[in-house]
NUKOL-428515 format. One record per residue (C-alpha): x, y, z; residue number from 1. Coordinates in nm, 2 decimals. Example, Ala and Ser with C-alpha at 12.3 -4.5 7.8 and 13.67 -1.06 7.14 Angstrom:
2
{px = 1.23 | py = -0.45 | pz = 0.78 | seq = 1}
{px = 1.37 | py = -0.11 | pz = 0.71 | seq = 2}
//
This chain:
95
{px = 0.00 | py = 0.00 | pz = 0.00 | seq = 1}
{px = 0.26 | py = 0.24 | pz = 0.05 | seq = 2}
{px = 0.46 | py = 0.17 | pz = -0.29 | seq = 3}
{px = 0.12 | py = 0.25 | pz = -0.45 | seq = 4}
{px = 0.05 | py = 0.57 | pz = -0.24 | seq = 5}
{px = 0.42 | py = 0.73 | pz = -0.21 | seq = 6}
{px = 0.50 | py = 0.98 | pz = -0.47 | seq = 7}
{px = 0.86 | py = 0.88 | pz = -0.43 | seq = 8}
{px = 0.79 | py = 0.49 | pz = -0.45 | seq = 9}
{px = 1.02 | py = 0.33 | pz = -0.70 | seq = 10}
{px = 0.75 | py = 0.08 | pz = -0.78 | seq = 11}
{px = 0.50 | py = 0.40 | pz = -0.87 | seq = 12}
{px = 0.53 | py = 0.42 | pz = -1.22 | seq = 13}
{px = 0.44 | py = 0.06 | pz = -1.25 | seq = 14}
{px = 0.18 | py = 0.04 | pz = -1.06 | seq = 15}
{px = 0.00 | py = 0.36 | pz = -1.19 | seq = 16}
{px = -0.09 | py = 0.20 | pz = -1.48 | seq = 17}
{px = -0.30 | py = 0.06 | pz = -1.29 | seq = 18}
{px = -0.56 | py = 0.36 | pz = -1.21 | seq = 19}
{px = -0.84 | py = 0.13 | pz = -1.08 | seq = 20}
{px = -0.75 | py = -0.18 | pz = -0.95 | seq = 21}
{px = -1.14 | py = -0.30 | pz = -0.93 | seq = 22}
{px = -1.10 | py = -0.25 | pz = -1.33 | seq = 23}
{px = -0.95 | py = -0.62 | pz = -1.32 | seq = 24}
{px = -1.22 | py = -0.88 | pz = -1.38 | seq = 25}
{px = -1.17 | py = -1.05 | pz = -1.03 | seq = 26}
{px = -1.43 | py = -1.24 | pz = -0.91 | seq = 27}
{px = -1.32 | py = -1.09 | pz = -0.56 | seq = 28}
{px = -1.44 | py = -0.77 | pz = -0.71 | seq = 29}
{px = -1.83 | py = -0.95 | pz = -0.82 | seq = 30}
{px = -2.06 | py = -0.93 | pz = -0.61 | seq = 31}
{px = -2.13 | py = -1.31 | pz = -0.40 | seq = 32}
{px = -2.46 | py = -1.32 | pz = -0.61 | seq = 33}
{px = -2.27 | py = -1.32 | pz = -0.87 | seq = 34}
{px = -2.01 | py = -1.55 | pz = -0.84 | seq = 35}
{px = -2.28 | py = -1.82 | pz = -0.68 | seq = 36}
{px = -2.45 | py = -1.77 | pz = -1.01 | seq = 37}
{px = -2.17 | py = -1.75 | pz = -1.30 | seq = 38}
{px = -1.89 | py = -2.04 | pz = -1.08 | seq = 39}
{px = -2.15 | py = -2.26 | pz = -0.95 | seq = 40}
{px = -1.98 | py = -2.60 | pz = -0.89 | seq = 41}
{px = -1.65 | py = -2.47 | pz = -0.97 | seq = 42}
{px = -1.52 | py = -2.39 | pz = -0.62 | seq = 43}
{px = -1.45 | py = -2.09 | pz = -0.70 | seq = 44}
{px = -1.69 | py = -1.84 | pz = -0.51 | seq = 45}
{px = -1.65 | py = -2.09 | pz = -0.17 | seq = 46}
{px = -1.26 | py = -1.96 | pz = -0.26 | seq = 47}
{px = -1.30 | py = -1.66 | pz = -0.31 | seq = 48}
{px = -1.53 | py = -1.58 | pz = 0.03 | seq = 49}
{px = -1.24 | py = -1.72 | pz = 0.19 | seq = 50}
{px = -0.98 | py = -1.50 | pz = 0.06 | seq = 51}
{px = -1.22 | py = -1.18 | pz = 0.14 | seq = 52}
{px = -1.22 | py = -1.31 | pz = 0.51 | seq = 53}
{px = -0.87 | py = -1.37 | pz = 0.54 | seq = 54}
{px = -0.77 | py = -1.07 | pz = 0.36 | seq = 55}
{px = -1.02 | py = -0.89 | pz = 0.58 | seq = 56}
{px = -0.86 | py = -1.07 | pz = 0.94 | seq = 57}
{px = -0.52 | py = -0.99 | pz = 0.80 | seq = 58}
{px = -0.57 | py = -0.66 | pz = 0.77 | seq = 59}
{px = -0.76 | py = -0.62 | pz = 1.14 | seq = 60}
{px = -0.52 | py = -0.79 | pz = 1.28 | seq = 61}
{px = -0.21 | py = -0.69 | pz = 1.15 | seq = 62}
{px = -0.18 | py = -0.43 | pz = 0.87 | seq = 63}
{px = -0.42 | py = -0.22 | pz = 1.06 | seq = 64}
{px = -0.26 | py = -0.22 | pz = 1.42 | seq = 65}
{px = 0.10 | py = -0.17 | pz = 1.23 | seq = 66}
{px = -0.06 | py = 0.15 | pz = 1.00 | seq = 67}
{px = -0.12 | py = 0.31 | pz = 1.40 | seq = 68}
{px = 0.21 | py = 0.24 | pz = 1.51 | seq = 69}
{px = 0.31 | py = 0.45 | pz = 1.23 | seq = 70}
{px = 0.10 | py = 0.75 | pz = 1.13 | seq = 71}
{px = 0.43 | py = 0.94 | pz = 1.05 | seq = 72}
{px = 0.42 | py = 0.63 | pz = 0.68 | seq = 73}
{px = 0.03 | py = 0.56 | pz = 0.69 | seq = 74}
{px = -0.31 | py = 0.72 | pz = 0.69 | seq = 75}
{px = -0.59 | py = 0.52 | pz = 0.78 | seq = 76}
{px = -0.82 | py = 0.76 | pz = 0.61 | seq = 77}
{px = -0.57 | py = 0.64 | pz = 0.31 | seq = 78}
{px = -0.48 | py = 0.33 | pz = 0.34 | seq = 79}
{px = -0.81 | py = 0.13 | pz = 0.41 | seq = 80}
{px = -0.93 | py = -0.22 | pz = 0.37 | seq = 81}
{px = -1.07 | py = -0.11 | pz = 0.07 | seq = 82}
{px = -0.72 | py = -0.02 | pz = -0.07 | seq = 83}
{px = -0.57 | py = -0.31 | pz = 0.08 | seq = 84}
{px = -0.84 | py = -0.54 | pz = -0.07 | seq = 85}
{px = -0.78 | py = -0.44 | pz = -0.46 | seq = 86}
{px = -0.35 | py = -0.46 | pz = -0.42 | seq = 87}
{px = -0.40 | py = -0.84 | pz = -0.23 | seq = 88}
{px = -0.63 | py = -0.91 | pz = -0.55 | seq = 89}
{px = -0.37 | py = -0.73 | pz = -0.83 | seq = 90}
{px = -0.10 | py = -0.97 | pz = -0.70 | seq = 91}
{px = -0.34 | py = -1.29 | pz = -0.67 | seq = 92}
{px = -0.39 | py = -1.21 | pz = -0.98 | seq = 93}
{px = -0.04 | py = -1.19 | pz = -1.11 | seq = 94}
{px = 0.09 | py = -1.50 | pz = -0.89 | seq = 95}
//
């Protein structure tokens, strides 16, 4: 999050070719509806509600308590689960 949010990031000209990363078809990004619907008996949505809840722990539990520790890097406000969510999905999506 902070190599896509730093102006001085090396990584920031790569990654802002990527203005939206909800732009990526990514079933993390469909709504559950419609991922029961369109990857039923794939395994794919019971998959993919598990990543949102990890992702969503992870980031309670760990990404969240360390972006307090260091307002002086982070900004909540900024750098929210939202944020978090769509950079955890670009690199599923690339691994």
């Amino acid at each position: 999050m902070y190599e896509y949010t730093s102006p001085q990031s090396h990584w920031r000209p790569y990654l802002s070719l990527w203005s939206d990363f909800t732009a990526l078809d990514h079933p993390m990004f469909w709504s559950k509806d419609e991922r029961d619907r369109l990857l039923k008996g794939t395994g794919i949505p019971e998959a993919v509600d598990t990543d949102l809840t990890n992702i969503q722990k992870e980031y309670k539990d760990i990404v969240l308590p360390f972006i307090t520790l260091h307002p002086d890097l982070w900004d909540p406000e900024r750098h929210t689960l939202d944020l978090y969510r769509s950079l955890v999905a670009f690199v599923m999506a690339y691994r």
